[in-house]
Biopython code that builds the backbone (N, CA, C, O; Angstrom):
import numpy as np
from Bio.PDB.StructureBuilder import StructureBuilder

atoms = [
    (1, "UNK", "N", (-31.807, -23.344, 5.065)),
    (1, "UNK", "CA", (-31.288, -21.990, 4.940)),
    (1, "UNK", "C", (-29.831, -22.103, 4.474)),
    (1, "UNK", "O", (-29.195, -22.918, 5.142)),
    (2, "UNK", "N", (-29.089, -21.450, 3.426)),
    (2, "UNK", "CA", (-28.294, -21.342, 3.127)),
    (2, "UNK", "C", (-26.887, -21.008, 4.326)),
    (2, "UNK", "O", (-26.965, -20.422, 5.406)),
    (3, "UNK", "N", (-25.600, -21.646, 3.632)),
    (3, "UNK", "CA", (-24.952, -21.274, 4.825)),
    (3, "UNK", "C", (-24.022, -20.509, 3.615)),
    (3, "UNK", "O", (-24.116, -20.709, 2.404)),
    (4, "UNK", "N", (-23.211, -19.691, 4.225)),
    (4, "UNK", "CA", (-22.056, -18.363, 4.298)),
    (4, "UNK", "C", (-20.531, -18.823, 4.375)),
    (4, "UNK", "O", (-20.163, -19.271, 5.461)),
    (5, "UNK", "N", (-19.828, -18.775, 3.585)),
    (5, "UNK", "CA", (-18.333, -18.410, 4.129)),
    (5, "UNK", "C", (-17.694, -16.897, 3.922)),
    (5, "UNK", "O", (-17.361, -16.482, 2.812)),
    (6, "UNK", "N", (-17.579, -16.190, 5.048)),
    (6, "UNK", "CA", (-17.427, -14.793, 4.488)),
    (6, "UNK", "C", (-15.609, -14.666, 5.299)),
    (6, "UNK", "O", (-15.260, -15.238, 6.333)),
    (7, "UNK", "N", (-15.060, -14.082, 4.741)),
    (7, "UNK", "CA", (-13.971, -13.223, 4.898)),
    (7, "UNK", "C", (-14.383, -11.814, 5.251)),
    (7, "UNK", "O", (-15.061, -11.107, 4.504)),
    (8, "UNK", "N", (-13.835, -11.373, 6.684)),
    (8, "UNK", "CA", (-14.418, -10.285, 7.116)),
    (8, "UNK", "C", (-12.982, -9.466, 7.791)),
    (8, "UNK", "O", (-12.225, -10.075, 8.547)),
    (9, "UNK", "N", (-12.713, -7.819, 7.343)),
    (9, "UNK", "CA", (-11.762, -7.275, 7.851)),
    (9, "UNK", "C", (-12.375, -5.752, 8.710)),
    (9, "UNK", "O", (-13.117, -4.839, 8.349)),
    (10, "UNK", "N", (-11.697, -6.028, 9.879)),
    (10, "UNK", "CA", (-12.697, -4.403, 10.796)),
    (10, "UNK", "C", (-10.891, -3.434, 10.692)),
    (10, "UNK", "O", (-9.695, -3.539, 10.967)),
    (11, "UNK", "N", (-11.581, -2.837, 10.286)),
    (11, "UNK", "CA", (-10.967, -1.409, 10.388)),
    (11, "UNK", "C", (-11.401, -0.083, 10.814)),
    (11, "UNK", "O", (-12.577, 0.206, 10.596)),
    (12, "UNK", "N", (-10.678, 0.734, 11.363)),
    (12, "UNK", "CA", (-10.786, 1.847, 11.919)),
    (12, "UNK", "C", (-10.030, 2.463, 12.513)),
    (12, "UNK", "O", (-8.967, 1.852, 12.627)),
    (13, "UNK", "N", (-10.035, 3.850, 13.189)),
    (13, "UNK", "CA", (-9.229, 4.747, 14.315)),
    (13, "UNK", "C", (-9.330, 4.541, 15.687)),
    (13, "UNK", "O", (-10.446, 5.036, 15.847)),
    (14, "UNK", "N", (-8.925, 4.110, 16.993)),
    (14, "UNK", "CA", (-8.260, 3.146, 16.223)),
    (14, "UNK", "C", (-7.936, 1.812, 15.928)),
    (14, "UNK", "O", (-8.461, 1.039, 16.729)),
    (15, "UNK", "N", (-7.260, 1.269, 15.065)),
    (15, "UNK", "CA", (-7.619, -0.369, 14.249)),
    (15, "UNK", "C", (-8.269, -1.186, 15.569)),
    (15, "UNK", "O", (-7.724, -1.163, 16.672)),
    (16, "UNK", "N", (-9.168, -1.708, 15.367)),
    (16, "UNK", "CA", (-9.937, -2.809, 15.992)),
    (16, "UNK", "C", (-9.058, -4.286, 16.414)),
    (16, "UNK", "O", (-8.367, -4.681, 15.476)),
    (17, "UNK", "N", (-8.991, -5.065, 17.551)),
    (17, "UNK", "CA", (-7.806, -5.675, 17.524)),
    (17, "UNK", "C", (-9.114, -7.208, 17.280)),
    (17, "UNK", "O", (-10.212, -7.043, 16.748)),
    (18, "UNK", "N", (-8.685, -8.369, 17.735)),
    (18, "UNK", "CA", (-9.382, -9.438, 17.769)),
    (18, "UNK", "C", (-10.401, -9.158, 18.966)),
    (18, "UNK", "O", (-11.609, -8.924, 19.002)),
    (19, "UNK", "N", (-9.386, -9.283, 19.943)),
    (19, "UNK", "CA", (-9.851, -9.005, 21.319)),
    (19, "UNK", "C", (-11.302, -8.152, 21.443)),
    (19, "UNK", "O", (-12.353, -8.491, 21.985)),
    (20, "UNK", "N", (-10.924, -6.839, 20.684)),
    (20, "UNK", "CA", (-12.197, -6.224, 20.252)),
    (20, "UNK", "C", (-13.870, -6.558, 19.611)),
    (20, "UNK", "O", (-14.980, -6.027, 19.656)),
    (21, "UNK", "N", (-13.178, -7.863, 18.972)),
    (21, "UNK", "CA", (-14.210, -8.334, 18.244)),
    (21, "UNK", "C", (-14.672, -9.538, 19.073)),
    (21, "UNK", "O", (-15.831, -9.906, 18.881)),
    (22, "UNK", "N", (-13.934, -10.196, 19.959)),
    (22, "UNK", "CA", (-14.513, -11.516, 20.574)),
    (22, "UNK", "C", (-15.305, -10.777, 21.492)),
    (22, "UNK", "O", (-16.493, -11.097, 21.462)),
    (23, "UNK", "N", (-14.974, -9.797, 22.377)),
    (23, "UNK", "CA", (-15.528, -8.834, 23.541)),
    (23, "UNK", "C", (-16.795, -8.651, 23.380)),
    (23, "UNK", "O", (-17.637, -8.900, 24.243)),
    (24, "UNK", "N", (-17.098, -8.052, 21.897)),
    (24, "UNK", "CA", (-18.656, -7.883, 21.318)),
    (24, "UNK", "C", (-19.136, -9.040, 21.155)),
    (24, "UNK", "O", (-20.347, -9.153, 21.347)),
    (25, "UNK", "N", (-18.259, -10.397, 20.705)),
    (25, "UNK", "CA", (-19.275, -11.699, 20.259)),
    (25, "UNK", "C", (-19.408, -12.208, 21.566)),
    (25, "UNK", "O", (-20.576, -12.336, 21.934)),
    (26, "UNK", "N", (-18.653, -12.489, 22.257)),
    (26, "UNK", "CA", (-19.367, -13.257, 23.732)),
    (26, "UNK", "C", (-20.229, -11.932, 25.044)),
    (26, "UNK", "O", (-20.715, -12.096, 26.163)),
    (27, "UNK", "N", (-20.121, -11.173, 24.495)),
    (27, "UNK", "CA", (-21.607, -10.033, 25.377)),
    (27, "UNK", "C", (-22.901, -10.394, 24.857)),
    (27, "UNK", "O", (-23.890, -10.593, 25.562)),
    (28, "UNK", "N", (-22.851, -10.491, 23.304)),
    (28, "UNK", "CA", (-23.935, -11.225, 22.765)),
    (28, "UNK", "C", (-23.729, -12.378, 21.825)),
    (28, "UNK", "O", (-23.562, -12.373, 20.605)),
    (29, "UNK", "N", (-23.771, -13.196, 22.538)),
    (29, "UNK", "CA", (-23.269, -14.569, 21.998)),
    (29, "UNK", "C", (-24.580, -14.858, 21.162)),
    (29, "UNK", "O", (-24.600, -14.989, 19.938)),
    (30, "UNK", "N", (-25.989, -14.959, 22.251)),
    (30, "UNK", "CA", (-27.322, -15.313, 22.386)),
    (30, "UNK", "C", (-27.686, -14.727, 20.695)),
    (30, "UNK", "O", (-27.560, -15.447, 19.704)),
    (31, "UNK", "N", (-28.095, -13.453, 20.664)),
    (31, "UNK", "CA", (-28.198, -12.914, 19.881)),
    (31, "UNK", "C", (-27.302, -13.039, 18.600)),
    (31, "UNK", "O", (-28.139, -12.999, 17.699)),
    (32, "UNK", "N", (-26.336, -13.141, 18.138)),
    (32, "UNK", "CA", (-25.526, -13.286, 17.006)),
    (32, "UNK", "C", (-25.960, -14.282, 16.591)),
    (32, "UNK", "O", (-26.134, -14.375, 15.376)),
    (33, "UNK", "N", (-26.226, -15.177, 17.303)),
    (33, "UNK", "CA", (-26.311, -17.229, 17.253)),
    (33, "UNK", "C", (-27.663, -17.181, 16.322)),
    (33, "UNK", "O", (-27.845, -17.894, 15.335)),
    (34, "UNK", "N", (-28.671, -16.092, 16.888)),
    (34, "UNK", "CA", (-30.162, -15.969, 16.633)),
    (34, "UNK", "C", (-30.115, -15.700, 15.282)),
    (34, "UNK", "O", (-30.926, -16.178, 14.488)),
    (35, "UNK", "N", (-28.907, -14.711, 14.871)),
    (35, "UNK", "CA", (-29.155, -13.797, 13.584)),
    (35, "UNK", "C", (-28.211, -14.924, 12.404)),
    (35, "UNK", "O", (-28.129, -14.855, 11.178)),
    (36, "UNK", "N", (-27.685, -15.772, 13.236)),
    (36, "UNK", "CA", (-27.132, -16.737, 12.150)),
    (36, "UNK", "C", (-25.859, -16.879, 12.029)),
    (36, "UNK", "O", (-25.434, -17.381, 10.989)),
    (37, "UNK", "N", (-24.829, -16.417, 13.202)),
    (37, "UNK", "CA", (-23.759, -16.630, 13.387)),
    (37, "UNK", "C", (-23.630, -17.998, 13.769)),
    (37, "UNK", "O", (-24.597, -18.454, 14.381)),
    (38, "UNK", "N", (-22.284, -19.066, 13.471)),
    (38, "UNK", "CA", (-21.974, -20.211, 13.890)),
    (38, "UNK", "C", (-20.568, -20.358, 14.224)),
    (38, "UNK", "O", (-20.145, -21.007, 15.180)),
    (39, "UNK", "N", (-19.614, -19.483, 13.071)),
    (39, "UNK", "CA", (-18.798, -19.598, 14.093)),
    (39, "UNK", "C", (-17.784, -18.433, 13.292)),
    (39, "UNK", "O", (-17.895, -18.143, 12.101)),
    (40, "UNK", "N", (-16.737, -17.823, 14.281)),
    (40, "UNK", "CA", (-15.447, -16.725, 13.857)),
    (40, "UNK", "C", (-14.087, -17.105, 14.187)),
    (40, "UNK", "O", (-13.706, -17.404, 15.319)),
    (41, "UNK", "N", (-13.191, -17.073, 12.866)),
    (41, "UNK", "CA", (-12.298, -17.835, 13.253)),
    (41, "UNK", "C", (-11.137, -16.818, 12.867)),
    (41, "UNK", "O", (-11.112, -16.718, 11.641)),
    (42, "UNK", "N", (-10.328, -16.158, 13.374)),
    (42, "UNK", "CA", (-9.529, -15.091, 13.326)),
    (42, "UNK", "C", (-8.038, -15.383, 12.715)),
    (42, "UNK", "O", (-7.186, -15.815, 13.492)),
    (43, "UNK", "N", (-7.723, -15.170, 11.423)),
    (43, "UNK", "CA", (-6.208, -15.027, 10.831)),
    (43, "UNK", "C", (-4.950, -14.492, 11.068)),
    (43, "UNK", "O", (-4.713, -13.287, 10.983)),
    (44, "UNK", "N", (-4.034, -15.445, 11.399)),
    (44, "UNK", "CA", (-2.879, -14.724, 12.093)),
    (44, "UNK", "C", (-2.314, -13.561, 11.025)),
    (44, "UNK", "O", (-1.294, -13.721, 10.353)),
    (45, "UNK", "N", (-3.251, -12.226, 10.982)),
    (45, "UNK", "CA", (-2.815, -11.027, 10.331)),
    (45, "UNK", "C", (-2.065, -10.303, 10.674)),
    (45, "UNK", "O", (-2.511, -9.322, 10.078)),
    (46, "UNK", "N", (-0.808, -9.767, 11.438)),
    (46, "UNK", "CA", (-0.381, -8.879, 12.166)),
    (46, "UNK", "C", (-0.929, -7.592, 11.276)),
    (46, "UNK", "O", (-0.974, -7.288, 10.084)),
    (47, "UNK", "N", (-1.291, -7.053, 12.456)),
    (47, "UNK", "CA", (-1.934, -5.609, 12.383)),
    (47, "UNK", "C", (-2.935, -5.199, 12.072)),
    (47, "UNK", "O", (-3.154, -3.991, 11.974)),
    (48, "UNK", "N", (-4.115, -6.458, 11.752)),
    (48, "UNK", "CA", (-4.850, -6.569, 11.022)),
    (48, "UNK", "C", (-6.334, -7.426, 11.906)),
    (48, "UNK", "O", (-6.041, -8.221, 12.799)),
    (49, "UNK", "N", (-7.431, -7.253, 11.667)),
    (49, "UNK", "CA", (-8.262, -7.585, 12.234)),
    (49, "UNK", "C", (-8.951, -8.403, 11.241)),
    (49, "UNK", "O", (-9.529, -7.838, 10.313)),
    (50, "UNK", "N", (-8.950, -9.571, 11.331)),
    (50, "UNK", "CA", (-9.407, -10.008, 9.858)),
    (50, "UNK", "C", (-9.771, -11.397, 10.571)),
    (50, "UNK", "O", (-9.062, -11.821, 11.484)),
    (51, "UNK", "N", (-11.196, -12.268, 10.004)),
    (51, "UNK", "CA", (-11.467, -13.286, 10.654)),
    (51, "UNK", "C", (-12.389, -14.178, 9.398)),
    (51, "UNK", "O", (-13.151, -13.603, 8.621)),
    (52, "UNK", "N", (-12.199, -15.319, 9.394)),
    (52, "UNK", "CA", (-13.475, -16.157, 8.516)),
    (52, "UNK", "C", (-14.466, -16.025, 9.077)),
    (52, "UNK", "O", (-14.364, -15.783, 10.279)),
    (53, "UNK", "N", (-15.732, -16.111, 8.535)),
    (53, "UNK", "CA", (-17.030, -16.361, 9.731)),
    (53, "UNK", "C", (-17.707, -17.238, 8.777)),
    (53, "UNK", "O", (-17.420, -17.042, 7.596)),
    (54, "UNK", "N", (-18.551, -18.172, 9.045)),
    (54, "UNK", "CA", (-19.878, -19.159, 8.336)),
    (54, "UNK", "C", (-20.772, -18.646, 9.870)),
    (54, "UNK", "O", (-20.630, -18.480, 11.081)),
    (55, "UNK", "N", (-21.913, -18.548, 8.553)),
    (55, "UNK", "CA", (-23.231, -17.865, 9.078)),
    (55, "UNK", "C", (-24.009, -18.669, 8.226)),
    (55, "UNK", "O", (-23.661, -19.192, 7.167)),
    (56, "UNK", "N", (-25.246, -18.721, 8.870)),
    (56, "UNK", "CA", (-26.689, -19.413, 8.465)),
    (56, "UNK", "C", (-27.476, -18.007, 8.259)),
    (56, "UNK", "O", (-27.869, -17.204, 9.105)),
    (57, "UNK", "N", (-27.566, -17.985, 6.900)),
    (57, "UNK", "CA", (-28.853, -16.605, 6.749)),
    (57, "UNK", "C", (-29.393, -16.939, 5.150)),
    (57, "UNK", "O", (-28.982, -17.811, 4.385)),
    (58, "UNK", "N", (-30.566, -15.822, 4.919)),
    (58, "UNK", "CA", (-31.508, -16.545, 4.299)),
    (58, "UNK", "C", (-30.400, -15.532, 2.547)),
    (58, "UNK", "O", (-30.257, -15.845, 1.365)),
    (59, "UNK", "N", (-30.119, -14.837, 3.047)),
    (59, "UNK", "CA", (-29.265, -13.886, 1.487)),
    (59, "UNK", "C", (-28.401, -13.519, 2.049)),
    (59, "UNK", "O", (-28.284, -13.486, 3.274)),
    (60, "UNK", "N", (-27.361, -13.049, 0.946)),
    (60, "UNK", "CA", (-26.032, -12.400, 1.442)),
    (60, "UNK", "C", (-26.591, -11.034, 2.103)),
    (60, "UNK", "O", (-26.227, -10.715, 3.235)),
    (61, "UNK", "N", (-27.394, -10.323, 1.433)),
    (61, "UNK", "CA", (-27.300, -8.647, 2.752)),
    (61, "UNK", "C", (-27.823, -9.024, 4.326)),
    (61, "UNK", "O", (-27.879, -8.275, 5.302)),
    (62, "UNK", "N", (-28.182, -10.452, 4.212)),
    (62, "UNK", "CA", (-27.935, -10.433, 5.531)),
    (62, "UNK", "C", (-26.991, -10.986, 6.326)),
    (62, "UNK", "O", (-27.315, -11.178, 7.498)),
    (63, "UNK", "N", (-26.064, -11.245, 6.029)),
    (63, "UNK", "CA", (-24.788, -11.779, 5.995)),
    (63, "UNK", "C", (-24.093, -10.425, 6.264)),
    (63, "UNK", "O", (-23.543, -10.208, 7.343)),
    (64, "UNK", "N", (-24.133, -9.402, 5.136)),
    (64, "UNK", "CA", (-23.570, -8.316, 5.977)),
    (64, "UNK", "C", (-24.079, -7.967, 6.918)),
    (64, "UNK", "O", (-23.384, -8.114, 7.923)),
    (65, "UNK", "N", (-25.425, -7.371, 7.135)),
    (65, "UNK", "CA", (-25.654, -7.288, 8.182)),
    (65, "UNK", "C", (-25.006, -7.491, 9.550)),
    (65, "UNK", "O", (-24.626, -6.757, 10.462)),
    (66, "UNK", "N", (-25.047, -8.914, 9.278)),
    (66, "UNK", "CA", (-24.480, -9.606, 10.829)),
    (66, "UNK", "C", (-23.146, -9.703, 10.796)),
    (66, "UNK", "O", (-22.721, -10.526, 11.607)),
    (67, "UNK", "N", (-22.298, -9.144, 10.130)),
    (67, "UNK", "CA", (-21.239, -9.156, 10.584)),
    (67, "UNK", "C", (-20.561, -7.512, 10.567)),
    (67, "UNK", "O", (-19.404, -7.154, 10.789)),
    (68, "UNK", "N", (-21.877, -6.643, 10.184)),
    (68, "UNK", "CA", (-21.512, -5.041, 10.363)),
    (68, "UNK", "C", (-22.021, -4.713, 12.006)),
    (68, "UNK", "O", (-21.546, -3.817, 12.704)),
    (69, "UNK", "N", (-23.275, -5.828, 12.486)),
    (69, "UNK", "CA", (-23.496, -5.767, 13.908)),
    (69, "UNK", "C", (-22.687, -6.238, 15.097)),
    (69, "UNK", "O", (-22.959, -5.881, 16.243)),
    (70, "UNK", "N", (-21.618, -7.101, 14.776)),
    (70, "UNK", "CA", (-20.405, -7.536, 15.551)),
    (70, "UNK", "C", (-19.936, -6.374, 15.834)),
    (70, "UNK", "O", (-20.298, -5.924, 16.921)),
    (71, "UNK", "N", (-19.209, -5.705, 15.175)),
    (71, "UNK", "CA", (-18.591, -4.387, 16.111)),
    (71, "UNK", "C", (-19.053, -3.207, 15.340)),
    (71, "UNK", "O", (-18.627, -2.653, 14.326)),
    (72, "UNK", "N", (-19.882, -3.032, 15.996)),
    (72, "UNK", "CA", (-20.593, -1.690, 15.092)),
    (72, "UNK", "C", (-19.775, -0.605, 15.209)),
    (72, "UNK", "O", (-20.378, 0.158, 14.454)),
    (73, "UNK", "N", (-18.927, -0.039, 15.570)),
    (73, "UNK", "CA", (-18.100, 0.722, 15.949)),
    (73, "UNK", "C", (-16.403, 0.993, 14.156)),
    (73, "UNK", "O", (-15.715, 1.930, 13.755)),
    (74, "UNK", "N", (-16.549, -0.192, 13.853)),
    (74, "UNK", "CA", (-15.332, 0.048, 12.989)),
    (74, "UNK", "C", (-16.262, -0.315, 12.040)),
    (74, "UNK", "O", (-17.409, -0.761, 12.034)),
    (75, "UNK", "N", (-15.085, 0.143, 10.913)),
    (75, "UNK", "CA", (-15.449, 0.030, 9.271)),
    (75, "UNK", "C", (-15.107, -1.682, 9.202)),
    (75, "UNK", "O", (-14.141, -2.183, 9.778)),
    (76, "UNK", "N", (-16.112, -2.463, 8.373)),
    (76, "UNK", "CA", (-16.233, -3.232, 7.882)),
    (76, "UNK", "C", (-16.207, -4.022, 6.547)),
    (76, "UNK", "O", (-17.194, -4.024, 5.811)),
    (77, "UNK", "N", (-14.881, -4.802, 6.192)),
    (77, "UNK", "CA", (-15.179, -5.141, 4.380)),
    (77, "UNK", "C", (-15.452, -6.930, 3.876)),
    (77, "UNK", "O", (-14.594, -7.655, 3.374)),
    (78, "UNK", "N", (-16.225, -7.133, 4.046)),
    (78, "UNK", "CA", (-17.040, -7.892, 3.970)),
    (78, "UNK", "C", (-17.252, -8.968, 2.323)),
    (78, "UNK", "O", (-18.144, -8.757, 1.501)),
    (79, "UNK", "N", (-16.279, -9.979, 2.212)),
    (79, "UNK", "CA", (-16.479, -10.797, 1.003)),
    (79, "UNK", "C", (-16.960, -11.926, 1.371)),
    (79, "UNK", "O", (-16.235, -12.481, 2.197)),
    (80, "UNK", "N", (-18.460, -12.843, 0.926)),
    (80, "UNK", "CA", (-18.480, -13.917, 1.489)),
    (80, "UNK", "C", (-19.318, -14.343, -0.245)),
    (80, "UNK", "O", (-19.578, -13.721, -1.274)),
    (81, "UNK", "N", (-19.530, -16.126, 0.404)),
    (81, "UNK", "CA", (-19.572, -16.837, -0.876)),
    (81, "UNK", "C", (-20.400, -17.762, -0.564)),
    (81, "UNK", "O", (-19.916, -18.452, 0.334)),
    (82, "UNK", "N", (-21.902, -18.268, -1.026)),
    (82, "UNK", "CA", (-22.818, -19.481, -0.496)),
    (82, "UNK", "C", (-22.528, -20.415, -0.211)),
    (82, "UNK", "O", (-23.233, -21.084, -0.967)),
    (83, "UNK", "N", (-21.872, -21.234, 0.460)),
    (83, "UNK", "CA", (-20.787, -22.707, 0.727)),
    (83, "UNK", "C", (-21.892, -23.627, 0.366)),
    (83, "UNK", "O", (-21.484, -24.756, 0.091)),
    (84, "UNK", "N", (-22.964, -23.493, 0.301)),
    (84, "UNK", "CA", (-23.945, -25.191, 0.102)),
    (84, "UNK", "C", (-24.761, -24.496, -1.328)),
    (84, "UNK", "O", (-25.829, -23.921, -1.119)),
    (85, "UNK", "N", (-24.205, -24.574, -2.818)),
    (85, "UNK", "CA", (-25.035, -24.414, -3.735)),
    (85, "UNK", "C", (-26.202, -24.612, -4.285)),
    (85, "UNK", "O", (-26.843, -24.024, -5.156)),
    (86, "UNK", "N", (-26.435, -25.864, -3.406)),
    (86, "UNK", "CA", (-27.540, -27.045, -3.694)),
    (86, "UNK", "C", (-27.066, -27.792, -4.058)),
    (86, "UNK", "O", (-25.846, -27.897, -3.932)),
    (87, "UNK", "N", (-28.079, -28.991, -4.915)),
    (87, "UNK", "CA", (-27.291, -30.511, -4.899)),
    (87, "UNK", "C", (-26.317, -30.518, -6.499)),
    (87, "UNK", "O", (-26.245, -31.537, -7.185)),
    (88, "UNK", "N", (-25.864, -29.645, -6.755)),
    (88, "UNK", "CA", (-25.047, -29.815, -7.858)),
    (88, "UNK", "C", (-24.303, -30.945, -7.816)),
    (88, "UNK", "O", (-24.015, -31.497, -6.754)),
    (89, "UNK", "N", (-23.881, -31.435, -9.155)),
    (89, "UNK", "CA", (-23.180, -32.884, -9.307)),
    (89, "UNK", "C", (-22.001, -32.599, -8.303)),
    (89, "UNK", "O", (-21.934, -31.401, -8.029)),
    (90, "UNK", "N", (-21.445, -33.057, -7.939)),
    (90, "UNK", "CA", (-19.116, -32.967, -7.629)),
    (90, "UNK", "C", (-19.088, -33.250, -8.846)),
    (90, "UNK", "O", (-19.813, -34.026, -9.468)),
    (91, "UNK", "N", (-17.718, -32.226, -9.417)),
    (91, "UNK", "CA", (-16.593, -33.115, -10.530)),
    (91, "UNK", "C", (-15.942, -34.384, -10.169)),
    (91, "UNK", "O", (-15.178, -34.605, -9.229)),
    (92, "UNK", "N", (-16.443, -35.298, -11.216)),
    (92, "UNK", "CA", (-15.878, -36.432, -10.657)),
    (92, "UNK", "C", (-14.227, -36.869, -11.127)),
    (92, "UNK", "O", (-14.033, -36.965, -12.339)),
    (93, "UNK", "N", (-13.588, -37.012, -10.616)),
    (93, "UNK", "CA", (-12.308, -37.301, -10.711)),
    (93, "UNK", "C", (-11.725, -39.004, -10.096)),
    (93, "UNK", "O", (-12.236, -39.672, -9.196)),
    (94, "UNK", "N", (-10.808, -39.259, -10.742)),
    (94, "UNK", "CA", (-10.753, -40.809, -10.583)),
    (94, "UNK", "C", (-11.239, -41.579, -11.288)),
    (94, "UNK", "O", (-11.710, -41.266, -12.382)),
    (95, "UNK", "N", (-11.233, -42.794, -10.802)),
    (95, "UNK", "CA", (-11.782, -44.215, -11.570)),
    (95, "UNK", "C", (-13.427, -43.686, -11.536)),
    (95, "UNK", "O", (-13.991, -42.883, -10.792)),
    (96, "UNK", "N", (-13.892, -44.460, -12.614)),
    (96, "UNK", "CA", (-14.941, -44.440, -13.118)),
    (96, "UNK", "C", (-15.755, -44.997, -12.034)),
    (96, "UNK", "O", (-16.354, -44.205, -11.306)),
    (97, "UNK", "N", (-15.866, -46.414, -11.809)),
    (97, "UNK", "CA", (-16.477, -47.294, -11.029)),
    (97, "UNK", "C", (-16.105, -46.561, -9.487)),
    (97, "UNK", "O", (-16.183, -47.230, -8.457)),
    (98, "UNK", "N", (-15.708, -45.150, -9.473)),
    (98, "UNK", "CA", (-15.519, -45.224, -7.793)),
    (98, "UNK", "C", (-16.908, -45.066, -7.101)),
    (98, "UNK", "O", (-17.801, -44.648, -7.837)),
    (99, "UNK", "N", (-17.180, -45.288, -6.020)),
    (99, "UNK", "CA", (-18.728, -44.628, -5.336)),
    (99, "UNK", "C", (-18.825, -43.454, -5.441)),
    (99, "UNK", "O", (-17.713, -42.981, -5.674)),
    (100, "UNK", "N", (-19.772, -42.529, -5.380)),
    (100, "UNK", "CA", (-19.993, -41.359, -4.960)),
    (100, "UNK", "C", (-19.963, -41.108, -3.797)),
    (100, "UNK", "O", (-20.288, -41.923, -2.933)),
    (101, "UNK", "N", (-19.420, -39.496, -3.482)),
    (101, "UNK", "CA", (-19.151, -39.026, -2.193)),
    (101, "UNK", "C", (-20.691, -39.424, -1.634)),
    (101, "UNK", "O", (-21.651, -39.682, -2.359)),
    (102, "UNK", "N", (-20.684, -39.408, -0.311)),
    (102, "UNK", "CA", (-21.211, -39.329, 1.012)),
    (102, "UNK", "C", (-22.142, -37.742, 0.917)),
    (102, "UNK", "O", (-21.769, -36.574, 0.812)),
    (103, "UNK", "N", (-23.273, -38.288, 0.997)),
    (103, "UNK", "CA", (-24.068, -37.111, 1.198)),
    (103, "UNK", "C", (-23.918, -35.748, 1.995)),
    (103, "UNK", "O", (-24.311, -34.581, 1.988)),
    (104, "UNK", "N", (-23.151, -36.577, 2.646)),
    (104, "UNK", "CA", (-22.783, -35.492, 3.929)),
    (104, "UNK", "C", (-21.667, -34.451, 4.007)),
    (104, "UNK", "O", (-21.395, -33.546, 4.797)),
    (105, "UNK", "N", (-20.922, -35.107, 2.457)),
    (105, "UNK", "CA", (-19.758, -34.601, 2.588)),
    (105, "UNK", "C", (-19.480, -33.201, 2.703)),
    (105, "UNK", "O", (-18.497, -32.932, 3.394)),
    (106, "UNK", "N", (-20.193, -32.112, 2.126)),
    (106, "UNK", "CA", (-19.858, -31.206, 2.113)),
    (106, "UNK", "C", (-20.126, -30.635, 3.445)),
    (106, "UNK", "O", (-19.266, -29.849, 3.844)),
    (107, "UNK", "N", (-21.229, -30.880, 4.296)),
    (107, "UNK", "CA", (-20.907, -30.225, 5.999)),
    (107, "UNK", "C", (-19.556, -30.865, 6.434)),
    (107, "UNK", "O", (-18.880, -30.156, 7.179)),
    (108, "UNK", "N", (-19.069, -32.023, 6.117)),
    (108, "UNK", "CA", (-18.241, -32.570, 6.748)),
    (108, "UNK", "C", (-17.297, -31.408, 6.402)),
    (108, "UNK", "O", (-16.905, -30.771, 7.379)),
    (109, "UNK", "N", (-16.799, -30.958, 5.032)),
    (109, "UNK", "CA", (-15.549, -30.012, 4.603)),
    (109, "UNK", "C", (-16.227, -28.753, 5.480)),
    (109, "UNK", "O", (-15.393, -27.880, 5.719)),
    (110, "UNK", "N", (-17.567, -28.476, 6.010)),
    (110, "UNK", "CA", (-17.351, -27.061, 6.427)),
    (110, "UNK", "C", (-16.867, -27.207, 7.792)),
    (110, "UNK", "O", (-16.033, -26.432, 8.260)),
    (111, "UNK", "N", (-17.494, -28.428, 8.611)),
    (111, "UNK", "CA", (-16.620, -28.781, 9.916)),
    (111, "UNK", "C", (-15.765, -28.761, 10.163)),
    (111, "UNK", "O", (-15.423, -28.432, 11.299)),
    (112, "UNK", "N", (-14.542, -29.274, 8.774)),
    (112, "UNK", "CA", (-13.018, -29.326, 9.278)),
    (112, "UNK", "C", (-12.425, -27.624, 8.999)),
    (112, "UNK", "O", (-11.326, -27.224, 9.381)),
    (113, "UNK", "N", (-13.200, -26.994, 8.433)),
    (113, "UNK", "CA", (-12.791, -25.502, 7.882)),
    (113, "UNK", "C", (-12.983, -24.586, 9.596)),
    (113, "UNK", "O", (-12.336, -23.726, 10.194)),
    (114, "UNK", "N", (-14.054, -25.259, 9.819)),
    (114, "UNK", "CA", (-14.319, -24.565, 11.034)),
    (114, "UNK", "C", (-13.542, -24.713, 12.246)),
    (114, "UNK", "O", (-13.171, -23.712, 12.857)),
    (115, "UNK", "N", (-13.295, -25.760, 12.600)),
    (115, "UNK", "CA", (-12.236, -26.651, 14.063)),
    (115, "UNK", "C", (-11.259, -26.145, 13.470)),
    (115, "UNK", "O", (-10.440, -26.263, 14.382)),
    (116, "UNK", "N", (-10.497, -25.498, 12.351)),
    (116, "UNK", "CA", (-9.138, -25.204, 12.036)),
    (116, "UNK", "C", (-8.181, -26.063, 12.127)),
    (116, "UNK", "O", (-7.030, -25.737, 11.838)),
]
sb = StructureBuilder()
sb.init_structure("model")
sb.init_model(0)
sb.init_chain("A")
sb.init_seg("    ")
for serial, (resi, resn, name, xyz) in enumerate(atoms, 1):
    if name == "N":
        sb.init_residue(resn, " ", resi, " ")
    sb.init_atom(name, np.array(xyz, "f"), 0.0, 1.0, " ", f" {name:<3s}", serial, name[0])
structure = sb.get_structure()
């Protein structure tokens, strides 16, 4: 199943704080996890409610979805981008004779994106 990097901002009357949004993710942790949440990682925005999220879902409308069901309560704007394309080449850069990356590499870059 495809994974998600979405940029997600809650807005509303009035503005939605973080706090707001973790409150809803750990009441239903169970459930979010189910719909393909993995993890929310919140931007030091002042004034602003704004968080990365990577999600496991099968298309992007469901990607919104699950992140218009986090706080159903505020307006939601929602940009995200497929992080695993499939096995497309890497641009290779460097010496010729270098090895090729590590199969793994690209969960590895979503791991360190994620731990912050």
């Amino acid at each position: 199943m495809p994974t998600f990097v979405s940029m997600i901002t809650w807005s509303g009357d009035p503005q939605p704080q973080p706090a707001d949004v973790l409150d809803e993710v750990s009441g239903r942790s169970r459930v979010l996890r189910e719909a393909g949440l993995h993890s929310l990682v919140f931007l030091p925005d002042e004034g602003a409610c704004s968080a990365i999220m990577v999600s496991t879902c099968h298309v992007e409308v469901d990607v919104e979805r699950l992140a218009q069901s986090i706080l159903r309560s505020a307006k939601v704007d929602i940009d995200s981008m497929r992080f695993d394309d499939g096995p497309a080449a890497p641009v290779k850069l460097g010496r010729k004779d270098a090895p090729p990356p590590p199969s793994s590499y690209l969960s590895a870059v979503l791991e360190a994106v994620v731990a912050g």
